[in-house]
BALOBA-1460 file (C-alpha; in Angstrom, 3 decimals):
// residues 192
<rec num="1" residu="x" x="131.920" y="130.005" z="151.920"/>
<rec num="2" residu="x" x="129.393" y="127.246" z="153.310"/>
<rec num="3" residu="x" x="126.548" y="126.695" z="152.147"/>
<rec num="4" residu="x" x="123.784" y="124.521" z="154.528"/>
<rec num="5" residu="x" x="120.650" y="122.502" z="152.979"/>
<rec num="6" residu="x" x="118.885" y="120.191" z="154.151"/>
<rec num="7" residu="x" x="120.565" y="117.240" z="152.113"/>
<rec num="8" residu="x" x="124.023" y="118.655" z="151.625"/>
<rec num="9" residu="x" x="126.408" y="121.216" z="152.817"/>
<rec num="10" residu="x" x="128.959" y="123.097" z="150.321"/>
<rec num="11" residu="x" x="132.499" y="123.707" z="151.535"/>
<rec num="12" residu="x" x="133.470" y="126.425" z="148.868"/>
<rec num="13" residu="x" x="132.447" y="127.685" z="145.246"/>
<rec num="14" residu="x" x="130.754" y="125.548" z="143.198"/>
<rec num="15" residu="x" x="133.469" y="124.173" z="140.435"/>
<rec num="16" residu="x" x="133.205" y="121.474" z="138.029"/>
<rec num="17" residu="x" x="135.226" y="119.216" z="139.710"/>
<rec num="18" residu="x" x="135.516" y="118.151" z="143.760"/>
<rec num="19" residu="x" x="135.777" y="116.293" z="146.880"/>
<rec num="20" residu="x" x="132.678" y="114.863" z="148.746"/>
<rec num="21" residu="x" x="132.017" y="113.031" z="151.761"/>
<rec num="22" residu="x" x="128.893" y="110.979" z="151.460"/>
<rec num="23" residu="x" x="126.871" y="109.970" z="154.865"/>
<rec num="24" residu="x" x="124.450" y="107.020" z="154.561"/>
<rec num="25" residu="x" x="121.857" y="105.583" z="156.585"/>
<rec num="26" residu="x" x="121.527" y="101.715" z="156.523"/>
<rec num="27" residu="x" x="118.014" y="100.793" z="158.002"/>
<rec num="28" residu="x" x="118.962" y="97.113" z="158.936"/>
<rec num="29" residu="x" x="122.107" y="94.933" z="159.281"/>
<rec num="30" residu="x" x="122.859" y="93.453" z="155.257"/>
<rec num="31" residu="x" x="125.680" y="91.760" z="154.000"/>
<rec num="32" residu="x" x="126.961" y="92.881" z="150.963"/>
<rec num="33" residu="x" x="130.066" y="92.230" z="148.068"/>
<rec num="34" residu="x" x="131.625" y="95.345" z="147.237"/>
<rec num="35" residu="x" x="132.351" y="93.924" z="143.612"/>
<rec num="36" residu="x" x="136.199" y="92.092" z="143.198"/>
<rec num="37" residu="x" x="136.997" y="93.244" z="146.168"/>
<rec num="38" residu="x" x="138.572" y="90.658" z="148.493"/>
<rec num="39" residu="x" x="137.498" y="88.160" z="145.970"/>
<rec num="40" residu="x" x="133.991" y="89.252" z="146.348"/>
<rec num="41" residu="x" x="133.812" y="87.562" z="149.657"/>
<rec num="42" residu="x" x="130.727" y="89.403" z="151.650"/>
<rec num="43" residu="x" x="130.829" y="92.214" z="153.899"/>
<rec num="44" residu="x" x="128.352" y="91.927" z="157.145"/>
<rec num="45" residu="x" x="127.405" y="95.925" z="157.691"/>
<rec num="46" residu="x" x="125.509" y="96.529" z="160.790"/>
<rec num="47" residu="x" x="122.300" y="99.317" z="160.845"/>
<rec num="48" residu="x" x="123.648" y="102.498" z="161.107"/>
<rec num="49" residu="x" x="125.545" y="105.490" z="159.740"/>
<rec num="50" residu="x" x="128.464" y="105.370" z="157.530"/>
<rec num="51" residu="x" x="130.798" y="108.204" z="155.879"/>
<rec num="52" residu="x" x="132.306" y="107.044" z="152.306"/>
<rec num="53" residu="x" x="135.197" y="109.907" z="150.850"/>
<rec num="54" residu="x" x="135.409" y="110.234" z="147.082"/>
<rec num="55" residu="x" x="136.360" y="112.946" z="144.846"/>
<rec num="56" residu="x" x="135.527" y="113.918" z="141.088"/>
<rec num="57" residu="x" x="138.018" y="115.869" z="139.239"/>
<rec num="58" residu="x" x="139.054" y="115.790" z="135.421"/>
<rec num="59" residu="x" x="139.338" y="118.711" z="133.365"/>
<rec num="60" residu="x" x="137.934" y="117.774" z="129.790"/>
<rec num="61" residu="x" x="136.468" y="121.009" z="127.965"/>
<rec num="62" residu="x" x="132.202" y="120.468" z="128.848"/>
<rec num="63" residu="x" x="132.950" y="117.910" z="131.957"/>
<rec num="64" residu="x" x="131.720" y="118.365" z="134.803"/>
<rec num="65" residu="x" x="132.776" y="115.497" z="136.671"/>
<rec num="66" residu="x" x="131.805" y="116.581" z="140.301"/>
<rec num="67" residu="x" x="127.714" y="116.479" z="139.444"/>
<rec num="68" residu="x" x="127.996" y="113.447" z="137.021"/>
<rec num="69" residu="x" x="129.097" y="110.953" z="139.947"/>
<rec num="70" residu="x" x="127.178" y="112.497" z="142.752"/>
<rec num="71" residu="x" x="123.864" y="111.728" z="140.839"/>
<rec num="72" residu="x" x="125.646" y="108.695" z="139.532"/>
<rec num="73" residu="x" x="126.135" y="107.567" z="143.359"/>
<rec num="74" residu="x" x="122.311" y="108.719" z="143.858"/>
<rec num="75" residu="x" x="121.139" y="106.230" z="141.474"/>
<rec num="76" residu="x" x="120.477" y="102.814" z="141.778"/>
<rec num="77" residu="x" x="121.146" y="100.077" z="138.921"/>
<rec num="78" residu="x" x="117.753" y="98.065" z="137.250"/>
<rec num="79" residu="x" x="115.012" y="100.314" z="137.192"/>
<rec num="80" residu="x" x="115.183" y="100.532" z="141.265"/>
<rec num="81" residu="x" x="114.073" y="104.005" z="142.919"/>
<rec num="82" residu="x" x="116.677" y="106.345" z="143.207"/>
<rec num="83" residu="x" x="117.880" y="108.007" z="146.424"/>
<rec num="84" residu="x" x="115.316" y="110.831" z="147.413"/>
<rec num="85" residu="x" x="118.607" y="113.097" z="147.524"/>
<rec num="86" residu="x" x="118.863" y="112.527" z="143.782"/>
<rec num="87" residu="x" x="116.607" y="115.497" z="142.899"/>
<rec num="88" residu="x" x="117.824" y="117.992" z="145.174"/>
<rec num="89" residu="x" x="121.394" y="117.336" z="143.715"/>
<rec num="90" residu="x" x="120.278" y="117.626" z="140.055"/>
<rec num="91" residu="x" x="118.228" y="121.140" z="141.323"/>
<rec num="92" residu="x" x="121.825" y="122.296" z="142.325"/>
<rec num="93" residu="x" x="123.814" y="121.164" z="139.435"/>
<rec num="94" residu="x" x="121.460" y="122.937" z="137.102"/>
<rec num="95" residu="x" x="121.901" y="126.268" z="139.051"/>
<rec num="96" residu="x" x="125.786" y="125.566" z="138.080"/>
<rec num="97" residu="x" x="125.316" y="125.613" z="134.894"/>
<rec num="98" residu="x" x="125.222" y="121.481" z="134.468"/>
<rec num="99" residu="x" x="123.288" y="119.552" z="131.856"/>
<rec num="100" residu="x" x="122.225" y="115.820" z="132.084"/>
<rec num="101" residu="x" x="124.535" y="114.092" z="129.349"/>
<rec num="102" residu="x" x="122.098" y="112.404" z="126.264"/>
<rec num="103" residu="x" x="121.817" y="108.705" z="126.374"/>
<rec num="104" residu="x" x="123.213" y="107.830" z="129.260"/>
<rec num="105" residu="x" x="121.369" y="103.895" z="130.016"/>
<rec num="106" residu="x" x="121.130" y="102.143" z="132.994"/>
<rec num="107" residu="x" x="124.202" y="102.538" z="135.931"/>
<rec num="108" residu="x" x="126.565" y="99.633" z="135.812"/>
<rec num="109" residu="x" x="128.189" y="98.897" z="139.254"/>
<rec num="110" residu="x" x="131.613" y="100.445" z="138.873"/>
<rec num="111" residu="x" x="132.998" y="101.451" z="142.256"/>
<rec num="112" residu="x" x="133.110" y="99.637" z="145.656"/>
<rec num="113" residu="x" x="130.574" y="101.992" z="146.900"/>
<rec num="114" residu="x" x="127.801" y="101.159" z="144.260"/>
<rec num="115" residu="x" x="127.736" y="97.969" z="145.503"/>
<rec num="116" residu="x" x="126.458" y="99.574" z="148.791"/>
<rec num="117" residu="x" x="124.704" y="102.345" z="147.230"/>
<rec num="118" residu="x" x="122.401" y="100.246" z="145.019"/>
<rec num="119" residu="x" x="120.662" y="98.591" z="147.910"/>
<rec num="120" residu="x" x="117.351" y="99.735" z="149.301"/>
<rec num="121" residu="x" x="118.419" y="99.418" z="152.272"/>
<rec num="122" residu="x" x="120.678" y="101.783" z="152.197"/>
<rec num="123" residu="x" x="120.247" y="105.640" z="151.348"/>
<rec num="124" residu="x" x="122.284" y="109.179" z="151.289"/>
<rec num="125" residu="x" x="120.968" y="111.122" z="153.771"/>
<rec num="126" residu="x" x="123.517" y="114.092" z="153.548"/>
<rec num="127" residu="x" x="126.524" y="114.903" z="151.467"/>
<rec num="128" residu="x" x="129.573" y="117.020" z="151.888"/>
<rec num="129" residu="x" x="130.675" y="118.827" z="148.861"/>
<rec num="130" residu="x" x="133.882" y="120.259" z="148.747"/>
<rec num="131" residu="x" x="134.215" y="122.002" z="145.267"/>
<rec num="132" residu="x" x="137.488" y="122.930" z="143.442"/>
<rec num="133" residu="x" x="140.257" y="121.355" z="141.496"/>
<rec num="134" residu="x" x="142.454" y="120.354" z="144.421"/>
<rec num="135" residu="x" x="142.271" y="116.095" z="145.528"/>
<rec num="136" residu="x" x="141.495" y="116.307" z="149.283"/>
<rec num="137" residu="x" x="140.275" y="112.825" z="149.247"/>
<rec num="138" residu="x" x="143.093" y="111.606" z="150.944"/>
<rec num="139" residu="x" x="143.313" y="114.476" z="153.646"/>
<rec num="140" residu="x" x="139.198" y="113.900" z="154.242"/>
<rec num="141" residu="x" x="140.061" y="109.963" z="154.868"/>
<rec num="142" residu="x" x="142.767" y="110.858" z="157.020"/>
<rec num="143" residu="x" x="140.561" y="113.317" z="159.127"/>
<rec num="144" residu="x" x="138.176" y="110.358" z="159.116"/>
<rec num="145" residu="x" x="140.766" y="107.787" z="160.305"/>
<rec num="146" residu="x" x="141.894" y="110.160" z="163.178"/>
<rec num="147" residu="x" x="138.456" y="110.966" z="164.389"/>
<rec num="148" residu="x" x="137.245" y="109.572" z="167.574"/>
<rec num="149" residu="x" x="133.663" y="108.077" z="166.753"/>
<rec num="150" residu="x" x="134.563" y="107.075" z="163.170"/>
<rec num="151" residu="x" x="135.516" y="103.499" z="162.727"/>
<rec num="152" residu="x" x="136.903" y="102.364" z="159.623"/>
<rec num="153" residu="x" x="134.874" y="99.462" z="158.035"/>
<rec num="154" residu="x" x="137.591" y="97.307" z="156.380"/>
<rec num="155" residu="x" x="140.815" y="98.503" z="155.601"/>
<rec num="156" residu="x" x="141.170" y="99.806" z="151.914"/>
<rec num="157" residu="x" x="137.603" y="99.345" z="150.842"/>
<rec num="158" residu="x" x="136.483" y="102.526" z="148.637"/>
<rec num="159" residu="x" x="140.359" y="103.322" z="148.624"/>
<rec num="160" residu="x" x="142.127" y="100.908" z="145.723"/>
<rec num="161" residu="x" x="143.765" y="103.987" z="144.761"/>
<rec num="162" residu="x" x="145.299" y="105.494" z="147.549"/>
<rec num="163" residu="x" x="148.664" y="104.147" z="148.886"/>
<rec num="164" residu="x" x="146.790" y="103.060" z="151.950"/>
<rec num="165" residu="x" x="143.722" y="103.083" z="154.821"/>
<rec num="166" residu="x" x="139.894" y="103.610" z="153.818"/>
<rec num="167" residu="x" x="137.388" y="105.467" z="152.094"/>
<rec num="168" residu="x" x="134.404" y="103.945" z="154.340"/>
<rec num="169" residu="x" x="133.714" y="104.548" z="157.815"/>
<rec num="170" residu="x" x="131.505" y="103.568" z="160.162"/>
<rec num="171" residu="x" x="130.354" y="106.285" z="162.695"/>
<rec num="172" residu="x" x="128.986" y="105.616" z="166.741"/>
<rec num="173" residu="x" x="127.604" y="109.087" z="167.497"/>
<rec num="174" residu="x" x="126.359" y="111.062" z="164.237"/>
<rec num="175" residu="x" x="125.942" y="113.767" z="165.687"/>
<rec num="176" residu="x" x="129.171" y="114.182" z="167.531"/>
<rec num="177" residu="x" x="131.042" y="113.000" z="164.786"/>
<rec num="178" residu="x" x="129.630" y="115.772" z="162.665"/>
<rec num="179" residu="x" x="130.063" y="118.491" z="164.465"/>
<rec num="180" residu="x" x="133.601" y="117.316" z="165.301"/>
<rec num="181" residu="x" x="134.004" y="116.915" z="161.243"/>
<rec num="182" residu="x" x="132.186" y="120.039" z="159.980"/>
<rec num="183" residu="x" x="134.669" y="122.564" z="162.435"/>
<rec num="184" residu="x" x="137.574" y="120.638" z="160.947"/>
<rec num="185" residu="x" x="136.472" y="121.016" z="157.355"/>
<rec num="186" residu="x" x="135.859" y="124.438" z="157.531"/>
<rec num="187" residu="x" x="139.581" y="125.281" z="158.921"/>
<rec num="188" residu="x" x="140.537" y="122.409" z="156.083"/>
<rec num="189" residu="x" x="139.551" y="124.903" z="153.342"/>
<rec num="190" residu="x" x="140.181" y="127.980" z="154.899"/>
<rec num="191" residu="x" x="143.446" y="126.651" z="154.679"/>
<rec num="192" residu="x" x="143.507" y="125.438" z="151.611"/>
């Protein structure tokens, strides 16, 4: 089953754990230093879009790992506004049964793509969930990689845990891309 909104598309049942492909929208051309990665040295990212894979999974009795990091990657560190994707995500986590956790304090920059993600100038404009307890991660990236239109930013940044390639893409034609994407995620888990 897929399921459209206007800030993010559903590829499947909703599940506690998943898959997601974020896109983001970066207003104007930043440099930024995705944490320890290569030493910290700073990455020049040029306005655009940009596709970043990830997945959530875990299976800990009460977890539900899949909404905990997508509002974790739609929040921003210090106080700063969140993304305005934030609220539609928590709306649909809620209808799946999710609660916020108690005391959670301020996000700490954790992953390579909070370093990103905490900026103003960049924002989530449309996520790709893929529910369910299987990793695609690795198959998304490699659909990325393979995809005319998608350009891979630096070569293993967002992926420290895969045995090679990248999480983070940079795309030409969004549009294109997408469709391009979207017909090969839907025969992706038909498939799977």
């Amino acid at each position: 089953m897929q399921f459209r909104a206007m800030q993010y598309t559903i590829f499947g049942q909703n599940s506690r754990q998943g898959s997601y492909v974020l896109l983001i929208g970066l207003d104007r051309r930043i440099e930024v230093a995705f944490g320890k990665f290569r030493n910290g040295a700073a990455i020049e990212l040029v306005p655009g879009r940009y596709l970043y894979v990830g997945s959530a999974l875990g299976s800990a009795k009460g977890r539900f790992p899949l909404a905990s990091r997508l509002l974790r990657h739609a929040s921003r560190s210090d106080g700063k506004a969140a993304h305005a994707i934030r609220s539609a995500l928590h709306d649909l986590f809620m209808s799946w049964g999710y609660r916020l956790p108690a005391g959670r304090g301020d996000k700490k920059l954790h992953w390579h793509i909070d370093y990103l993600l905490d900026r103003e100038e960049a924002e989530i404009e449309h996520l790709f969930i893929f529910p369910g307890e299987t990793r695609l991660e690795p198959q998304l990236a490699a659909l990325l990689a393979a995809t005319t239109g998608a350009i891979p930013v630096v070569d293993r940044l967002g992926a420290q845990d895969a045995a090679s390639g990248t999480h983070f893409f940079r795309i030409d034609d969004t549009a294109a891309v997408l469709e391009r994407l979207e017909a090969a995620w839907k025969a992706m888990v038909r498939e799977g």
